[in-house]
SEFINU-272374 format. One record per residue (C-alpha): x, y, z. Coordinates in nm, 4 decimals. Example, Ala and Ser with C-alpha at 12.3 -4.5 7.8 and 13.67 -1.06 7.14 Angstrom:
REM residues 2
> 1.2300 | -0.4500 | 0.7800
> 1.3670 | -0.1060 | 0.7140
REM end
This chain:
REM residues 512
> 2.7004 | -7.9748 | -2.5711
> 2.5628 | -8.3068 | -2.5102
> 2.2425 | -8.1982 | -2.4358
> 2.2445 | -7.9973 | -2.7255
> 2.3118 | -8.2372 | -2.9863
> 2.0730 | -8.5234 | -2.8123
> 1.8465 | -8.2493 | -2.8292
> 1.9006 | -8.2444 | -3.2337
> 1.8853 | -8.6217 | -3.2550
> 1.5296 | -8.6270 | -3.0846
> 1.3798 | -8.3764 | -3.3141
> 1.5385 | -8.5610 | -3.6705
> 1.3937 | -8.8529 | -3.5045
> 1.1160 | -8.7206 | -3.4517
> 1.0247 | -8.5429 | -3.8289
> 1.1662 | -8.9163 | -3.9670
> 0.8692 | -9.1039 | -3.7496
> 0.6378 | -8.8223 | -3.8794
> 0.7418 | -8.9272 | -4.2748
> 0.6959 | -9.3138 | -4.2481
> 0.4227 | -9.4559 | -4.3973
> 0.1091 | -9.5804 | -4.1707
> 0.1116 | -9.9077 | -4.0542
> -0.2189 | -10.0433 | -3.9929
> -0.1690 | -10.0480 | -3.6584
> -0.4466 | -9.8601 | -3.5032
> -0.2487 | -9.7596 | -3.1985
> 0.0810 | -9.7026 | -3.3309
> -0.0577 | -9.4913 | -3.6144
> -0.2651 | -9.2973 | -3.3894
> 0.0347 | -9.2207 | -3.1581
> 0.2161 | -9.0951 | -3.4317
> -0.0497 | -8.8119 | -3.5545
> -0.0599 | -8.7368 | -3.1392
> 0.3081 | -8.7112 | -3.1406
> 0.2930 | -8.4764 | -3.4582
> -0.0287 | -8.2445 | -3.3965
> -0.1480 | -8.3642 | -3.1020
> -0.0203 | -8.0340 | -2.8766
> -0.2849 | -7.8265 | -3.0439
> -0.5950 | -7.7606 | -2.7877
> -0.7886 | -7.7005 | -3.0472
> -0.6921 | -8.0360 | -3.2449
> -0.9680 | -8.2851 | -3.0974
> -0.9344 | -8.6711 | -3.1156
> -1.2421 | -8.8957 | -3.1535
> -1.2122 | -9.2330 | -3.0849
> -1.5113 | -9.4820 | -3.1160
> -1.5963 | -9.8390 | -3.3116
> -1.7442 | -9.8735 | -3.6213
> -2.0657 | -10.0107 | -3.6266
> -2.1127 | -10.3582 | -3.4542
> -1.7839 | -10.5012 | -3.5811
> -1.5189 | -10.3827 | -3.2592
> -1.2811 | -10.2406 | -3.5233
> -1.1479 | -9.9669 | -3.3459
> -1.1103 | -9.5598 | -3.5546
> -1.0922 | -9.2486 | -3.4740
> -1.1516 | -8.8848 | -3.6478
> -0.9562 | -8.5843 | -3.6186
> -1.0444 | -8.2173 | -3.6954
> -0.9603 | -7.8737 | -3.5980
> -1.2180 | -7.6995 | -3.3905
> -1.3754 | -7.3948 | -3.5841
> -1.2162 | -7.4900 | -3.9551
> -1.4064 | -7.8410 | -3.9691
> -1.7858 | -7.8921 | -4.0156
> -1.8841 | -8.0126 | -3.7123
> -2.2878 | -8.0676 | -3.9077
> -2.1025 | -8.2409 | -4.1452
> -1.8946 | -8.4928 | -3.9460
> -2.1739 | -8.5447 | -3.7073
> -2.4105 | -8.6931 | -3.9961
> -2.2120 | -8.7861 | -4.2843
> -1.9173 | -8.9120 | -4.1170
> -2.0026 | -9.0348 | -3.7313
> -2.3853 | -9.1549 | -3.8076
> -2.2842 | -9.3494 | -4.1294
> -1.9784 | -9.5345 | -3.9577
> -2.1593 | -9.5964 | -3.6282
> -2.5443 | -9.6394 | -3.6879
> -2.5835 | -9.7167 | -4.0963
> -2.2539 | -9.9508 | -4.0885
> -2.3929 | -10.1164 | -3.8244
> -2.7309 | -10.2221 | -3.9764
> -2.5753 | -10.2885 | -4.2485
> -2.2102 | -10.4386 | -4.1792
> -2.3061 | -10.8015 | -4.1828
> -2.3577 | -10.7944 | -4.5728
> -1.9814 | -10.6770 | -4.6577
> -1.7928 | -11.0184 | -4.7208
> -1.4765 | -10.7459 | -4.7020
> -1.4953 | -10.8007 | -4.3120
> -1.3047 | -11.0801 | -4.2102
> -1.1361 | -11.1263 | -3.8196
> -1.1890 | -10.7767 | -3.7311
> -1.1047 | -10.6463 | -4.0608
> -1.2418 | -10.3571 | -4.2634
> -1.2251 | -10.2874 | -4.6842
> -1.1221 | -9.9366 | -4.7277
> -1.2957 | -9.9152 | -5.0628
> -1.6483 | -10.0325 | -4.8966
> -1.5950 | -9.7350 | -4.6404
> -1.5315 | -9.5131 | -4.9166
> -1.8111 | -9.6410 | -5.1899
> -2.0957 | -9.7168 | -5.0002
> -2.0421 | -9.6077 | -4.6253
> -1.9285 | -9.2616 | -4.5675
> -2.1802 | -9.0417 | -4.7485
> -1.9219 | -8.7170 | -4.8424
> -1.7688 | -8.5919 | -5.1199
> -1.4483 | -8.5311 | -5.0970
> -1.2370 | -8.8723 | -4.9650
> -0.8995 | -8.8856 | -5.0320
> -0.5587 | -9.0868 | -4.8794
> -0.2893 | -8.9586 | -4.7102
> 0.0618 | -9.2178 | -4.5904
> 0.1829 | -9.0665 | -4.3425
> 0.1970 | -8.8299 | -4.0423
> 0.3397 | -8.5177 | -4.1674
> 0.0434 | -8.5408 | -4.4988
> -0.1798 | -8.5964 | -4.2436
> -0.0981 | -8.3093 | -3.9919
> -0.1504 | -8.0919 | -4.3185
> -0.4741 | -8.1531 | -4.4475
> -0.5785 | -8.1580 | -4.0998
> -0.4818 | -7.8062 | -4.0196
> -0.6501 | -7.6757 | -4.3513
> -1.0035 | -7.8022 | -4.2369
> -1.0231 | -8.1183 | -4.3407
> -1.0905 | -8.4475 | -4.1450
> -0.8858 | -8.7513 | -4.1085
> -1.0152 | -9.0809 | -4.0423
> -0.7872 | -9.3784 | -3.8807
> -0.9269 | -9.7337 | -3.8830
> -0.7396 | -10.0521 | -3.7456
> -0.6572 | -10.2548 | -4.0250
> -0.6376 | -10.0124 | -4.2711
> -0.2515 | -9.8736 | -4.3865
> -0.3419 | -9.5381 | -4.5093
> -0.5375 | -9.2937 | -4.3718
> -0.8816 | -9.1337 | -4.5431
> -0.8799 | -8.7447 | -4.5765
> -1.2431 | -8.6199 | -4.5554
> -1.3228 | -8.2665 | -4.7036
> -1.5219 | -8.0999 | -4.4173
> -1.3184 | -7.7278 | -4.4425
> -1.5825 | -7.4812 | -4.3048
> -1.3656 | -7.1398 | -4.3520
> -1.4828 | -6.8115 | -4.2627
> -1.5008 | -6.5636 | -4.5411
> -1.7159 | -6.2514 | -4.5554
> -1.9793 | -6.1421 | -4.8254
> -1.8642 | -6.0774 | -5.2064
> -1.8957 | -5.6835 | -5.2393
> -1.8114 | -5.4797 | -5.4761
> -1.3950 | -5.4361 | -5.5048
> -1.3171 | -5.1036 | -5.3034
> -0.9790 | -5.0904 | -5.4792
> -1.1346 | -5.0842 | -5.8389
> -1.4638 | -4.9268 | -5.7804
> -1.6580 | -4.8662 | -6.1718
> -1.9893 | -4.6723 | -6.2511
> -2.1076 | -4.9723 | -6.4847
> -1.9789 | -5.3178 | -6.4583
> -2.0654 | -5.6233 | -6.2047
> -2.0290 | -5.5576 | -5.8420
> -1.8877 | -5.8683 | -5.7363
> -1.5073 | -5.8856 | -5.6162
> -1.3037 | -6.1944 | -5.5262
> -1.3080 | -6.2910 | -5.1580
> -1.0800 | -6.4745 | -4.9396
> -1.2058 | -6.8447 | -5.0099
> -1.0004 | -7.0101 | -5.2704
> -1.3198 | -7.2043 | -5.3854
> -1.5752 | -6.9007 | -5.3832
> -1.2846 | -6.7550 | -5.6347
> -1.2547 | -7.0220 | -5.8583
> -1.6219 | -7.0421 | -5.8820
> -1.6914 | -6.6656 | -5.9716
> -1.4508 | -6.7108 | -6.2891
> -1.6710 | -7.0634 | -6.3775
> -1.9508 | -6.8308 | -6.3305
> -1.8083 | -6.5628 | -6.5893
> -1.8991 | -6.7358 | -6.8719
> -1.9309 | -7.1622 | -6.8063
> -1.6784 | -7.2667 | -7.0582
> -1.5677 | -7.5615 | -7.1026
> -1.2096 | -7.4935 | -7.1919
> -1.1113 | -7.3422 | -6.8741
> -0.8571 | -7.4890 | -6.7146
> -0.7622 | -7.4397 | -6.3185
> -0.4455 | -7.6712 | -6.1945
> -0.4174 | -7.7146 | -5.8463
> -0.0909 | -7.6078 | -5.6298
> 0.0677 | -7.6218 | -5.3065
> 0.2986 | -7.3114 | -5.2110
> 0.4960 | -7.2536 | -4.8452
> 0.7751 | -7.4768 | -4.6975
> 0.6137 | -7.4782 | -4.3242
> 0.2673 | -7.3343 | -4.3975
> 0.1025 | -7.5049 | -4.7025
> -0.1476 | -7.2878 | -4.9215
> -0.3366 | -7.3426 | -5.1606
> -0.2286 | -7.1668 | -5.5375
> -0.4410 | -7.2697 | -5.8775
> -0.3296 | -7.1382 | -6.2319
> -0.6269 | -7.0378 | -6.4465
> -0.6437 | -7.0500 | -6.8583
> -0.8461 | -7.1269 | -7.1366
> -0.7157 | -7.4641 | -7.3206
> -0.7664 | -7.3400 | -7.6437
> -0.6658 | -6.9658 | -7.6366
> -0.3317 | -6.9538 | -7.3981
> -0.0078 | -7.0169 | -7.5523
> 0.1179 | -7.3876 | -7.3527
> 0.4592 | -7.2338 | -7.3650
> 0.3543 | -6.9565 | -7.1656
> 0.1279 | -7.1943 | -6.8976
> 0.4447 | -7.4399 | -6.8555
> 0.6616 | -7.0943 | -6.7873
> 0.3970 | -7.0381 | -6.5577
> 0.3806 | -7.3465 | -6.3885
> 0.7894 | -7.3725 | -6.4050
> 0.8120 | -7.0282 | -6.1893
> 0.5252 | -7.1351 | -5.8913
> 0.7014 | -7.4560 | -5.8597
> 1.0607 | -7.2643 | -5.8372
> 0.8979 | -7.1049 | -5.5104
> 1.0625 | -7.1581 | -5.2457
> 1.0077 | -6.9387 | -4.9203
> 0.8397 | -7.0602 | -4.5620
> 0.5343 | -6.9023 | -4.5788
> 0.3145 | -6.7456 | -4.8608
> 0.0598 | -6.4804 | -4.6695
> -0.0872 | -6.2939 | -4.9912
> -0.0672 | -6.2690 | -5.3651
> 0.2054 | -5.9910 | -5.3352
> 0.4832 | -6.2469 | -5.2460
> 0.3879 | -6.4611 | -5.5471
> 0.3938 | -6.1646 | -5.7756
> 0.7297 | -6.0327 | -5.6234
> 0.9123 | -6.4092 | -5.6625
> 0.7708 | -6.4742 | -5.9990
> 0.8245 | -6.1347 | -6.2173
> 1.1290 | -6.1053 | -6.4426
> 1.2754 | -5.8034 | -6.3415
> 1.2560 | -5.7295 | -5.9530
> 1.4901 | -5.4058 | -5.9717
> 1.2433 | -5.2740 | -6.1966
> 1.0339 | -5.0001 | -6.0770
> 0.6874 | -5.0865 | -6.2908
> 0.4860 | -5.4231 | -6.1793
> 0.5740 | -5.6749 | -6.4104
> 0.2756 | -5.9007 | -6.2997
> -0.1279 | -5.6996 | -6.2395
> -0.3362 | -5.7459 | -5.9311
> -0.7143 | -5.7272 | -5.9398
> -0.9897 | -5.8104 | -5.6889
> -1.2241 | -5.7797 | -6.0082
> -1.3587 | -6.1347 | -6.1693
> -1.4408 | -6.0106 | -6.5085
> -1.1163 | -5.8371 | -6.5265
> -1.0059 | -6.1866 | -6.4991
> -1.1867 | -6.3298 | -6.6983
> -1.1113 | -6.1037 | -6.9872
> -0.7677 | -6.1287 | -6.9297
> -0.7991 | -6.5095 | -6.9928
> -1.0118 | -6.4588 | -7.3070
> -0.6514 | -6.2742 | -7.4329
> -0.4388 | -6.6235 | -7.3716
> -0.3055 | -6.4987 | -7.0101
> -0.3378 | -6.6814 | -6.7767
> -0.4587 | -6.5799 | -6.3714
> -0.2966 | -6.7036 | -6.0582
> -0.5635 | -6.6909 | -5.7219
> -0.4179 | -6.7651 | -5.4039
> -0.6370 | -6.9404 | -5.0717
> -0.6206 | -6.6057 | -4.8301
> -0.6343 | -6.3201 | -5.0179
> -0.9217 | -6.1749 | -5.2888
> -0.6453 | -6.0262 | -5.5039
> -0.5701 | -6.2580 | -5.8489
> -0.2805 | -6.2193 | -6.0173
> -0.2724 | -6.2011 | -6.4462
> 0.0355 | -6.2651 | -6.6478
> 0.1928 | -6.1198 | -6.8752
> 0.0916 | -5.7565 | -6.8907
> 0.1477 | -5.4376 | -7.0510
> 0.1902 | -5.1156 | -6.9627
> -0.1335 | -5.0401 | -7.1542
> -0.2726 | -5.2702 | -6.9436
> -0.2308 | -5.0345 | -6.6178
> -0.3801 | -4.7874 | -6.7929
> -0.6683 | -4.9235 | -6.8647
> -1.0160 | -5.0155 | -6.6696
> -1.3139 | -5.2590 | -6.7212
> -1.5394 | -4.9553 | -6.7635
> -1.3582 | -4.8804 | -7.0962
> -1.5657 | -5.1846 | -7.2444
> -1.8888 | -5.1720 | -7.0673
> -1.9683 | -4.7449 | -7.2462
> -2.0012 | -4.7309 | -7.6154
> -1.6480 | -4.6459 | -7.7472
> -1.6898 | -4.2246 | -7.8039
> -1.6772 | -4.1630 | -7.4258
> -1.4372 | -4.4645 | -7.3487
> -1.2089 | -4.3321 | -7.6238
> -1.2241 | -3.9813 | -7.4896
> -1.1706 | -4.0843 | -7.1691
> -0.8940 | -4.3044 | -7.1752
> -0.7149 | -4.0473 | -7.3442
> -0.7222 | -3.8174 | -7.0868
> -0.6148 | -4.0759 | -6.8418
> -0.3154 | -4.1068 | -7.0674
> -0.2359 | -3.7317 | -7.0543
> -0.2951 | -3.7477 | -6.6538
> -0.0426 | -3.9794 | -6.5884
> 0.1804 | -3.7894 | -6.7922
> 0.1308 | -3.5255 | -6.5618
> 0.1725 | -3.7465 | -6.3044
> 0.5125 | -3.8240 | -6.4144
> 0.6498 | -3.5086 | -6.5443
> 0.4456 | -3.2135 | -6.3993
> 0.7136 | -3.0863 | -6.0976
> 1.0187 | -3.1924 | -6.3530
> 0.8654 | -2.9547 | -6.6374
> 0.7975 | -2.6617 | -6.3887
> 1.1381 | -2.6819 | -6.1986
> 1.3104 | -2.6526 | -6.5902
> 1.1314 | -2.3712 | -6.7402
> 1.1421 | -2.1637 | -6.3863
> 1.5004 | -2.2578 | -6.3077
> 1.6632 | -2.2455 | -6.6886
> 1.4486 | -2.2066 | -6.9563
> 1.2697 | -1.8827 | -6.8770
> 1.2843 | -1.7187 | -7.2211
> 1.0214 | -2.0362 | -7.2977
> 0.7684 | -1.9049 | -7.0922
> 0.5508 | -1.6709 | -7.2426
> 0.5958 | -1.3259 | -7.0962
> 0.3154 | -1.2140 | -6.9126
> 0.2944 | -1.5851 | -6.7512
> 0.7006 | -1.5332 | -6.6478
> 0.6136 | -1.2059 | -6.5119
> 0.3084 | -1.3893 | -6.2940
> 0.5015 | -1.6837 | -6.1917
> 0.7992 | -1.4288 | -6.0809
> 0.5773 | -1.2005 | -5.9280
> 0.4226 | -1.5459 | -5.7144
> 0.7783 | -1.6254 | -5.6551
> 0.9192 | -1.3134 | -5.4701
> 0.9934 | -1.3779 | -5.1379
> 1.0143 | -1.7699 | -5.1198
> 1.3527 | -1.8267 | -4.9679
> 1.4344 | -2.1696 | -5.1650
> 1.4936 | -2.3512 | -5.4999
> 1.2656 | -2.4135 | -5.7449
> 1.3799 | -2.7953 | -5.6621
> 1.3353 | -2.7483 | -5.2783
> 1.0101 | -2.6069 | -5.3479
> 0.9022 | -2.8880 | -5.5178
> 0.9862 | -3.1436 | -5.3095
> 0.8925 | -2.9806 | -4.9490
> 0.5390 | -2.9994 | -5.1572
> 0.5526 | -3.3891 | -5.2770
> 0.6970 | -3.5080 | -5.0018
> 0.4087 | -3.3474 | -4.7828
> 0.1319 | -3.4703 | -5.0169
> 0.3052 | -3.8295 | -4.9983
> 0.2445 | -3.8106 | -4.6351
> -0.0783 | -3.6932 | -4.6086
> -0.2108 | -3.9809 | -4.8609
> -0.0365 | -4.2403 | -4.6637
> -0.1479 | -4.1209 | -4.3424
> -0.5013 | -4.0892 | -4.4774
> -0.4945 | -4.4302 | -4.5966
> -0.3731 | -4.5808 | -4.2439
> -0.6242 | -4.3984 | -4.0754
> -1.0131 | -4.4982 | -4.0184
> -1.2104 | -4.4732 | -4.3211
> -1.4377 | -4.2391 | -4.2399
> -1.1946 | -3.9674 | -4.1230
> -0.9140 | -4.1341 | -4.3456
> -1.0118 | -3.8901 | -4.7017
> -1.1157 | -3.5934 | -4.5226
> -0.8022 | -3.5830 | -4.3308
> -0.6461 | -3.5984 | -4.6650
> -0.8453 | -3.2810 | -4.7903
> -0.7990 | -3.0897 | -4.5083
> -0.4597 | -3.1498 | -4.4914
> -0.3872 | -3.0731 | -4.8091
> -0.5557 | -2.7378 | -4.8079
> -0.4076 | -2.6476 | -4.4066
> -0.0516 | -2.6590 | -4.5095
> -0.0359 | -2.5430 | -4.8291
> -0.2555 | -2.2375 | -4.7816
> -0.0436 | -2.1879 | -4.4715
> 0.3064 | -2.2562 | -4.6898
> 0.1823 | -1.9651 | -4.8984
> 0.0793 | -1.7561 | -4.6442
> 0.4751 | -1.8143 | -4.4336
> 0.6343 | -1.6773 | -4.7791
> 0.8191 | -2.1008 | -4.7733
> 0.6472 | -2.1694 | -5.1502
> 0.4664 | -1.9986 | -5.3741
> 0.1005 | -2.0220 | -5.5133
> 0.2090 | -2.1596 | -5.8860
> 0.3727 | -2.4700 | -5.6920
> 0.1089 | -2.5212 | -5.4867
> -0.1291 | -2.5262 | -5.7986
> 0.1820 | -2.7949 | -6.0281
> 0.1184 | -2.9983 | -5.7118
> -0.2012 | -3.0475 | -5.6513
> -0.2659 | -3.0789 | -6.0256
> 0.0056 | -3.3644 | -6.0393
> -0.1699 | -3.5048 | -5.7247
> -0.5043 | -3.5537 | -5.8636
> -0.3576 | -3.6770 | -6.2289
> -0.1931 | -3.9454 | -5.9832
> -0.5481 | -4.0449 | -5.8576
> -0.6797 | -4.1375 | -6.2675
> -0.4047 | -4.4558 | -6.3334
> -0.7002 | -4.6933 | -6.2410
> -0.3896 | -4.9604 | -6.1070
> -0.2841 | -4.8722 | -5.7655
> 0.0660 | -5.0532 | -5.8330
> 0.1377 | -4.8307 | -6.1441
> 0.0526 | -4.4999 | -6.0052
> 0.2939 | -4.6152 | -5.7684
> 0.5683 | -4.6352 | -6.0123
> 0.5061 | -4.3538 | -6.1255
> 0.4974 | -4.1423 | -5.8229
> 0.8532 | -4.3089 | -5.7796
> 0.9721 | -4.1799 | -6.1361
> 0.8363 | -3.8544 | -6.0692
> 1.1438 | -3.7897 | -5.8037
> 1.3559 | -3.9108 | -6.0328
> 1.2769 | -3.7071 | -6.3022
> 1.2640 | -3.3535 | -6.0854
> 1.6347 | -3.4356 | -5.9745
> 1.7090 | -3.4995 | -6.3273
> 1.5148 | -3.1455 | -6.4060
> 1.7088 | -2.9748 | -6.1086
> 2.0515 | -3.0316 | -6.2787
> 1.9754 | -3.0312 | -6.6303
> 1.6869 | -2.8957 | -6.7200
> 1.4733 | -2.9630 | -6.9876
> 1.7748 | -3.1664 | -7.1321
> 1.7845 | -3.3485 | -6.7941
> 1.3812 | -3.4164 | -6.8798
> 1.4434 | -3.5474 | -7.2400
> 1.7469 | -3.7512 | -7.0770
> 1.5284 | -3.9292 | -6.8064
> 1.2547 | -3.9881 | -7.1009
> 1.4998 | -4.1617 | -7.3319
> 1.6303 | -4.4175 | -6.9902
> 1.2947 | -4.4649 | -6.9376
> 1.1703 | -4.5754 | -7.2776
> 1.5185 | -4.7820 | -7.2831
> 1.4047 | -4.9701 | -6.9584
> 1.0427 | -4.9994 | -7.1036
> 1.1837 | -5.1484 | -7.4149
> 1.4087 | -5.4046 | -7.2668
> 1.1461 | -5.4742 | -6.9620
> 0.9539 | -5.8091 | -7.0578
> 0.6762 | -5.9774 | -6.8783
> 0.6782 | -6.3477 | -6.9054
> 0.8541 | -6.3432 | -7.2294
> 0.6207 | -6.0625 | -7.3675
> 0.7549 | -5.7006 | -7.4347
> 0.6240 | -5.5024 | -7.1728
> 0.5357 | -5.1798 | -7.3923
> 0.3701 | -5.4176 | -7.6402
> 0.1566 | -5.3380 | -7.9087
> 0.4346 | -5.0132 | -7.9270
> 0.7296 | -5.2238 | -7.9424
> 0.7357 | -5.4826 | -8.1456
> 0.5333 | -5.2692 | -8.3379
> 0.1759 | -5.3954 | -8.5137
> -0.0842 | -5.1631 | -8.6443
> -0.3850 | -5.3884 | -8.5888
> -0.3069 | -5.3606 | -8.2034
> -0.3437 | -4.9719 | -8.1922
> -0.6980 | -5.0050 | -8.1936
> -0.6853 | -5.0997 | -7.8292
> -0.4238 | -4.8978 | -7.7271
> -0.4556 | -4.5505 | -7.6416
> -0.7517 | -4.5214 | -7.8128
> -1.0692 | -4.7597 | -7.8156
> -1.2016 | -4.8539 | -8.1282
> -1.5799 | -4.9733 | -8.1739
> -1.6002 | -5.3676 | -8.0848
> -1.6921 | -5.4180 | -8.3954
> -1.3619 | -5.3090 | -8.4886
> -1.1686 | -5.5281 | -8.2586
> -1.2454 | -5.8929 | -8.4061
> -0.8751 | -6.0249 | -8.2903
> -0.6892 | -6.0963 | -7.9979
> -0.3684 | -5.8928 | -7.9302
> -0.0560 | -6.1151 | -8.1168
> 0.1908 | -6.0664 | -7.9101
> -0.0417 | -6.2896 | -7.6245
> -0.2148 | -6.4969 | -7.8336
> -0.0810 | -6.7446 | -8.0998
> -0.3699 | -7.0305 | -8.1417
> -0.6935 | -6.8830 | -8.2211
> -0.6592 | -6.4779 | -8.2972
> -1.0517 | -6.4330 | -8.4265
> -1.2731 | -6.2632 | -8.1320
> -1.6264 | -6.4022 | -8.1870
> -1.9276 | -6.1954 | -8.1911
REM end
């Protein structure tokens, strides 16, 4: 018991030494960032003097995040070779003593310099990339921005691919992100604040808006909610989304993910405003719309005939999507007298022989689709999609052929399959591949009435579901005319000269 709680005592002593300021003491300071990171093989410690002058320093970096180039010749030349040539005219160095703001101004030839006070600041930066610098004399500690990280090439998003539209995606790096939305358009009104997120593993989170188009009630909510986060470690963009939205028992995404820049950046041309995290390519926007999951980039980039056309059918697919099994389990199981005759006859005639439930049926089909499109998505790409295909085609022709189900569900299912594969947001195809289980039990018990009944909770949900203080079915509900242009249809752009309301309250004119 003894040992336990001396055991206790030594490690609150030991995170209070980490959080006291520096000292100036070159060897008690240095002990301290030993004490605190100093385990790490691939932490390295370089002691040396600068210049001439015996003042005793030292650098610290991590091995592979650093720039070793960069430290070699901006940080280790210009405190050992140019200070020392040049020392002897800085009246700041008096009895072994060093000016911090001379090393910063006019010594160390890098960019980034800032301070950190005390171990556990220190520790942090340090295991992000950057490089600390320790000099006798000198209370706080310099942080020099030397972060090498390893990212891959910007390709085009394989989550979102288009036919027309740019073919660069977000990447891992923080900075290469932030730089691709600067890129979009180089205005001067866009704003990106700076974060930290994690309790143990800090990461880097920015908030992106335009000044002079987002609402500053809805960029404080914003702010107010990543600051409210509190949770150890923050891998990936889908942990912010899931501790920030509104309504987590709600089935629909409350918050979109995109890997795409000018999706982005159009969403910040509404008054939203984007969320990037350091370690993943996928940017969050807020608020959204269910309109909003429906629709693509590509909608904007083709003259508005095709785009019109074709966002309406992707409106009647993932109404398929949703209600295709529910709408064939009713009319077979209840309302038969709906069917037109020679099409009962058919679907009976298809039907003779299969041992189960129009219900049963349907689900021995979903729930085999549902497996084959996760398996195919956890297997190798190249083998992943035709795995799915063959699949697909293997069981149910062989379903038909064992007299289990019959060729009409085989033909609802694959139909409501591919409708799934036109909601352009993986998230919301989700939701409603969810739904669609929910609204075949509903079908199973009640029929069509069961249908109607599962519509009418679902447009109650959608009607009370909000998204950062915006209705989530918005321009439907609250209802504005001037918003249905951009809605399930797609006007000409010449048509669509104002922002959407319900997002934007400062300046509603689109120019050009």
């Amino acid at each position: 018991m003894k040992q336990h709680e001396n055991k206790e005592n030594n490690t609150w002593n030991a995170a209070q030494a980490s959080l006291e300021p520096f000292t100036g003491n070159f060897a008690l300071d240095l002990e301290r960032v030993r004490k605190e990171i100093g385990h790490n093989s691939d932490v390295h410690f370089r002691e040396f003097q600068i210049g001439g002058t015996g003042i005793c320093a030292a650098i610290i970096f991590v091995d592979g995040l650093s720039d070793k180039e960069l430290i070699d010749k901006h940080i280790m030349k210009s405190l050992m070779m140019s200070f020392s040539e040049n020392h002897h005219q800085e009246p700041s160095i008096v009895q072994g003593a060093v000016s911090k703001e001379y090393i910063k101004n006019q010594v160390l030839t890098i960019g980034e310099v800032t301070e950190a006070r005390h171990a556990k600041e220190l520790a942090s930066k340090i295991l992000t990339g950057s490089t600390a610098l320790l000099m006798d004399g000198v209370q706080n500690a310099l942080i020099l921005g030397t972060t090498k990280g390893k990212s891959r090439n910007m390709e085009e998003p394989s989550s979102e691919p288009l036919v027309r539209g740019p073919r660069l995606g977000f990447t891992e790096s923080l900075r290469d992100n932030t730089a691709l939305l600067r890129q979009q358009g180089g205005n001067s009104n866009l704003s990106i604040l700076k974060f930290q997120v994690g309790e143990r593993s800090k990461k880097e989170l920015v908030i992106a808006y335009i000044k002079d188009l987002a609402d500053p009630a809805l960029v404080e909510e914003v702010r107010e909610r990543i600051k409210k986060i509190n949770i150890d470690d923050v891998p990936e963009s889908g942990y912010v989304e899931q501790l920030i939205e509104d309504n987590y028992l709600s089935p629909f995404p409350q918050v979109q993910n995109t890997e795409r820049p000018d999706r982005v950046y159009s969403a910040l041309m509404e008054g939203r405003v984007a969320i990037l995290l350091d370690g993943t390519p996928f940017a969050l926007i807020v608020p959204v719309s269910l309109s909003m999951m429906l629709h693509s980039p590509e909608d904007y980039y083709d003259r508005w005939i095709p785009s019109f056309l074709i966002r309406l059918l992707r409106y009647f697919a993932a109404i398929i999507s949703l209600f295709g099994p529910s709408l064939y389990i009713s009319f077979v199981s209840f309302h038969q007298g709906l069917i037109p005759t020679k099409l009962a006859l058919s679907i009976m005639g298809t039907r003779e022989g299969v041992p189960f439930p129009a219900i049963i049926e349907a689900l021995i089909m979903e729930v085999s689709i549902e497996i084959l499109r996760e398996g195919g998505l956890r297997l190798p790409r190249p083998i992943g999609p035709a795995m799915g295909i063959v699949g697909g085609l293997v069981i149910g022709e062989a379903a038909v052929q064992a007299g289990i189900i019959s060729p009409i569900m085989v033909i609802v299912v694959a139909l409501t399959a591919i409708s799934s594969f036109a909601v352009p947001q993986y998230s919301a195809g989700i939701s409603f591949r969810m739904l669609r289980f929910v609204a075949m039990f509903f079908a199973a018990v009640y029929g069509l009435y069961g249908v109607v009944l599962f519509f009418l909770f679902l447009c109650s949900h959608l009607v009370r579901l909000k998204s950062f203080g915006v209705p989530f079915i918005t321009p439907v509900v609250p209802y504005r005319v001037s918003d249905w242009k951009d809605l399930m249809i797609r006007m000409p752009l010449v048509k669509m000269r104002r922002f959407r309301k319900a997002i934007q309250k400062k300046d509603s004119m689109r120019k050009g």
